[in-house]
N, C-alpha and C positions, 0 to 999 in steps of 0.2 A: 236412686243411682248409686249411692254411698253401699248397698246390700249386694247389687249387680257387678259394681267393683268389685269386691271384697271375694265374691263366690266366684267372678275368672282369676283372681288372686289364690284361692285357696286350689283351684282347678290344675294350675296351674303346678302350684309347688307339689300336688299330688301328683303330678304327669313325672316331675323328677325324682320323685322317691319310688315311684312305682315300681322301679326292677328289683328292688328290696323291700318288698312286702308284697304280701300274699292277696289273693281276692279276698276276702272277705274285709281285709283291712280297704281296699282300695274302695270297695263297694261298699261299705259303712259307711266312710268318710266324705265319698259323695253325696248318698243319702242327706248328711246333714247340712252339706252345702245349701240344698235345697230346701232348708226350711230352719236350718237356724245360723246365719251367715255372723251373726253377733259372738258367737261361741268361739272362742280363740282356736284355730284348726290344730294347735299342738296338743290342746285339751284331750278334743278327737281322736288324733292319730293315738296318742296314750292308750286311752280306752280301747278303740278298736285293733289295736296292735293284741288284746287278749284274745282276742278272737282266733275259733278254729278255721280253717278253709274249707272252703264252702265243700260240702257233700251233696249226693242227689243219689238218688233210688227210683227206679221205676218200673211198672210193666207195660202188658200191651194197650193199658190205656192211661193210664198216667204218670205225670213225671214230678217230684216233690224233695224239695231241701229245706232244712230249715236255716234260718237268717234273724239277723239282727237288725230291729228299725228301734226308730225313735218313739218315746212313748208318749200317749196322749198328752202326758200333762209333764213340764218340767222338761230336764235334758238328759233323764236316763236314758236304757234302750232296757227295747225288750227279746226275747226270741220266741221268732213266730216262726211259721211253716209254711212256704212257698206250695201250691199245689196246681196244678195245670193238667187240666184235663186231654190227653192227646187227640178225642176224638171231635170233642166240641169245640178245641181249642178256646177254650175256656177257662177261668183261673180265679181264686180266691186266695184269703192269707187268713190262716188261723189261728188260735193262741189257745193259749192254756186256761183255765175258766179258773185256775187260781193264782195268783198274783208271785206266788215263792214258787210256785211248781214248773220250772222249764219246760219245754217236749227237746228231749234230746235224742238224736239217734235214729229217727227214721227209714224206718224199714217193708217196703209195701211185699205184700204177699202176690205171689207169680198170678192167681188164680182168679182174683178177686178184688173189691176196692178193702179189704182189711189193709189196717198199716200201724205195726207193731211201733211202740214209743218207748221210752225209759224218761220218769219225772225225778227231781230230787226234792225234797222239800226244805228249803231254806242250803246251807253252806255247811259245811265242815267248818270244826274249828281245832285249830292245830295247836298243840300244850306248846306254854313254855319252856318245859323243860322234859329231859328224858323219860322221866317219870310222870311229870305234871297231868291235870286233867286236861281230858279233849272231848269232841261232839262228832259221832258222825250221823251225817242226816241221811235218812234214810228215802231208798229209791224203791221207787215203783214201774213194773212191765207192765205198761196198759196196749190192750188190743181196741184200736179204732174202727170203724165204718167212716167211710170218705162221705158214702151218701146224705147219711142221716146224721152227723157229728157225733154219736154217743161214743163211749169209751167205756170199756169193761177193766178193772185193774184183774192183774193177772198173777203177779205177786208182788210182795213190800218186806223189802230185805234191807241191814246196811252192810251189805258187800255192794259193791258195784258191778253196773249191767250193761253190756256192749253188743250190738249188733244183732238182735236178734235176729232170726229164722224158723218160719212154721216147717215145721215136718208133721206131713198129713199122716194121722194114725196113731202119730207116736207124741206128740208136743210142741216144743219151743223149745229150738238149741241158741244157745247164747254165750255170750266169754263172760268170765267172771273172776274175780279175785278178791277176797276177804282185806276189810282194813290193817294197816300195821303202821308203828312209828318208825320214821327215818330218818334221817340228817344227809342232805344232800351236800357235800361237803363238807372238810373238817371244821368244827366254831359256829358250822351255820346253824342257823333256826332249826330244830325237828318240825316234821308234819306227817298230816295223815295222807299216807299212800295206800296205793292198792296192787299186792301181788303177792304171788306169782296167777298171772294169769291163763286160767285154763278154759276146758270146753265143758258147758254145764247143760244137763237136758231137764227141761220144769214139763213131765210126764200131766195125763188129763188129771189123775191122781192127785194132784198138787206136787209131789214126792220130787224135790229135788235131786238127780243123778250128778255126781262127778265122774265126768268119760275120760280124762285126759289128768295124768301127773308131772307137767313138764312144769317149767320156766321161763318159759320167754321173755325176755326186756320191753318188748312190744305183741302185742296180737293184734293187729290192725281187722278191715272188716273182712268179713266170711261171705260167699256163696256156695251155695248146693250144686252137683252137680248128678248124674246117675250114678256113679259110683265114688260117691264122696264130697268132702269139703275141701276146696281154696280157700285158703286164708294168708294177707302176707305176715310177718315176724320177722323179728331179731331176736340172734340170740343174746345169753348173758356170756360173760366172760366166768367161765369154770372157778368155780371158790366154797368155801364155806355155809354159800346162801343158796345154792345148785345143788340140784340133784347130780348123782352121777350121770356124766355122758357115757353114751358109748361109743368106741375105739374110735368108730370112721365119726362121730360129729366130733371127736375132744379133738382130732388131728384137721378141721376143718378150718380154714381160714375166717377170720373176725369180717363178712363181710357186715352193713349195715341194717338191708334188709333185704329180705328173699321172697318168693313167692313158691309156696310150700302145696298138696295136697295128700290130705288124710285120707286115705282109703277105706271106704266103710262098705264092707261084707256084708249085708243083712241086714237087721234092725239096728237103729245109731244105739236105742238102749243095751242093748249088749257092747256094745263097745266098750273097750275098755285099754286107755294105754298109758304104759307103766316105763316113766323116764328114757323115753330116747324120743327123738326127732329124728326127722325123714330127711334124703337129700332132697334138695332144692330142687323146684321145674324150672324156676326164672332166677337167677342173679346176675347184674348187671353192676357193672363198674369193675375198681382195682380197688385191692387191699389197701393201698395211699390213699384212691379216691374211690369213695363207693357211692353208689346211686340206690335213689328212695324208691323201692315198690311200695305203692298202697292201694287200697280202694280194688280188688280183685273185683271182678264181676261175670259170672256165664249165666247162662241156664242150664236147664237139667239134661237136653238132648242136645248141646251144642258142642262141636268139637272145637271151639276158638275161647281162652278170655281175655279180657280188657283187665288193663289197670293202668291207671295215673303214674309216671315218673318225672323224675327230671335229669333223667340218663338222656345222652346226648349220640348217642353211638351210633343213631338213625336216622339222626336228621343231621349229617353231615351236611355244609354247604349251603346251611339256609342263615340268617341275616339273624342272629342272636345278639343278646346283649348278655349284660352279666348279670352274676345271682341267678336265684333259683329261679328256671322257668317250665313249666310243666308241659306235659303233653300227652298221650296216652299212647300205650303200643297193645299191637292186636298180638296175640300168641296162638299158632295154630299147637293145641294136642298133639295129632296126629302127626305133623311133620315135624314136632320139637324145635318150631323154629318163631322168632318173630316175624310178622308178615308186611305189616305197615304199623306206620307211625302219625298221629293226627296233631295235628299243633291246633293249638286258640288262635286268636285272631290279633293277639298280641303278645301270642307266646307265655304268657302268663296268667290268664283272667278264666282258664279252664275249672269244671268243678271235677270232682269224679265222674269217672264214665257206670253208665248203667246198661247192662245189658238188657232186653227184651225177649221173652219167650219166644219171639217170631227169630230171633237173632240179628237185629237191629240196635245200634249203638246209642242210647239217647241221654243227652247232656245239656249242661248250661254255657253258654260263655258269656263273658259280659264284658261287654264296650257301650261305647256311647251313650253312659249315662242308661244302660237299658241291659235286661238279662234279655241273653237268645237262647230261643228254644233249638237245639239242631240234634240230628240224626242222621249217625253213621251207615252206611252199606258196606257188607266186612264184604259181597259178594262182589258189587258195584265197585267198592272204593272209592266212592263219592259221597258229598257232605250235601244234606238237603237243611233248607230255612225253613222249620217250621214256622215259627214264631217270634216273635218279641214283646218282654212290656218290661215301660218306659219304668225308671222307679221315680217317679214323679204320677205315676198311674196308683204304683203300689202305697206309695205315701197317703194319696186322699180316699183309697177303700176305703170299705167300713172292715174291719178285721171280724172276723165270725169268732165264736168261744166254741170249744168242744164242749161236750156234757160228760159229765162221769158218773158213771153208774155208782153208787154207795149197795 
């Protein structure tokens, strides 16, 4: 009874804090209600407060995020991979076959059950001092099969590797930015950062390409389209550590973040581009108050993309609270216009949206103690139930390991 309290008690103080923390914290935090009710919930909210919010990828047959549970033994977490099968409606959770190696990043190919990953092995370690020694651990691009769990590693670099994308013919395009020390404010601690982040192509060849000389403060994730990449970004504030702008971006307003597309003529391996950024397709907000693009998503024939905000410009009139609450908005191309706006089920508990090669919207949300499987109709404009499972389901699995090929 004393456990049963304690878990509507923790449930509880989680329903109040909720409008200021993100899913992933919300969704951690329950998790451990249900299985370690002795653990002080402020311990929790700590831990799970590092947490990124939740992402998901998917095509026309499955839909996959990775997340954080509790580990078999003890009160760590580990991060595994959500995967759900859209046809079978069916579902496993995965992990990593080594204990230091995360799967970060998950990325499923349009085509096929392959599903691009990025490991680290062990942490970064950040000097003491300006000069002092430091560690950076080094990451690996592994290319998965859903079917059979094996894993191919693809490359082992220590730059850092963000969102990849197969391009048939030609490789893996991916963002990338080489180590450096920084000091994120004056007196503070130095660490190891990673930037400027650019667009890198790892050829069949192994032969690493740089396609992109820019800056960005952010590059968030990428999709392919027919004639190019979406990706969202911020930019930097023009200095010292910046390439040169040019005229129309240095005269651009400081918004926060934009949703950009690169235009790629021909093969991406000839690409090539040398200090300037594009105007914006998407920015939403005011130069006071600016609103988050991230998480882009189309396919390759699709004239609409999705991306996650927490701009509010569309959902006038609807029952919000405060703090950040996300939603996603549809973008037609063609009419350069937003068309519709989708909310979560509680305005907040959304993951990324994933588009589908059929052009079908599919996501997570999560209430009631449960992730839902649902999918968008950009034609319908209707929200269909695929699915649900409970995370009291996902707690007693048996977790599968990947294999990796040596």
């Amino acid at each position: 009874m004393q456990s049963i309290r304690a878990a509507k008690q923790y449930t509880s103080e989680l329903r109040r804090l909720a409008p200021k923390r993100n899913l992933a914290l919300w969704a951690v935090a329950l998790l451990m209600t249900v299985t370690a009710c002795s653990v002080p919930v402020d311990e929790e909210i700590s831990r799970a407060d590092n947490r990124v919010k939740l992402s998901a990828t998917a095509n026309d047959s499955y839909i996959a995020a990775t997340t954080y549970l509790p580990a078999d033994a003890g009160s760590s977490m580990v991060k595994a991979v959500l995967v759900y099968d859209l046809n079978r409606k069916s579902w496993k959770v995965l992990v990593s076959p080594l204990p230091d190696h995360a799967l970060e990043f998950p990325n499923l190919s349009a085509n096929d059950p392959d599903v691009l990953f990025v490991t680290m092995a062990g942490q970064d370690k950040d000097p003491l001092t300006k000069d002092g020694a430091y560690e950076v651990a080094p990451r690996t691009l592994l290319r998965c099969h859903l079917k059979d769990q094996r894993c191919k590693p693809l490359l082992t670099d220590k730059r850092t590797m963000y969102n990849a994308e197969d391009i048939p013919g030609e490789g893996v395009l991916f963002v990338s930015a080489p180590p450096r020390i920084s000091q994120i404010g004056a007196g503070s601690q130095w660490y190891v950062t990673f930037s400027p982040r650019n667009f890198y192509l790892l050829g069949p060849d192994q032969e690493i390409k740089r396609l992109t000389d820019v800056n960005y403060k952010r590059l968030g994730n990428i999709s392919i389209v027919d004639d190019g990449v979406v990706f969202s970004a911020m930019l930097p504030r023009p200095g010292r550590s910046s390439p040169p702008f040019s005229e129309e971006v240095a005269n651009q307003p400081l918004f926060k973040d934009r949703l950009y597309k690169l235009p790629v003529n021909g093969a991406f391996s000839a690409l090539k581009v040398d200090q300037s950024i594009y105007k914006p397709v998407v920015q939403l907000g005011t130069i006071n108050k600016p609103s988050i693009i991230s998480s882009p998503s189309a396919s390759r024939s699709s004239s609409y993309i999705v991306f996650l905000t927490n701009d509010r410009s569309m959902i006038k009139g609807k029952n919000l609270g405060k703090g950040y609450q996300y939603s996603f908005y549809v973008y037609d191309i063609k009419d350069d216009k937003i068309i519709a706006a989708v909310l979560g089920h509680e305005n907040q508990t959304l993951s990324a949206p994933s588009m589908t090669k059929d052009g079908d919207v599919v996501y997570f949300d999560y209430y009631d103690d449960a992730y839902h499987i649902k999918k968008y109709s950009i034609a319908d404009r209707t929200v269909e139930d695929v699915d649900r499972i409970d995370v009291t389901d996902i707690l007693r699995t048996k977790r599968k390991s990947f294999t990796i090929e040596r």
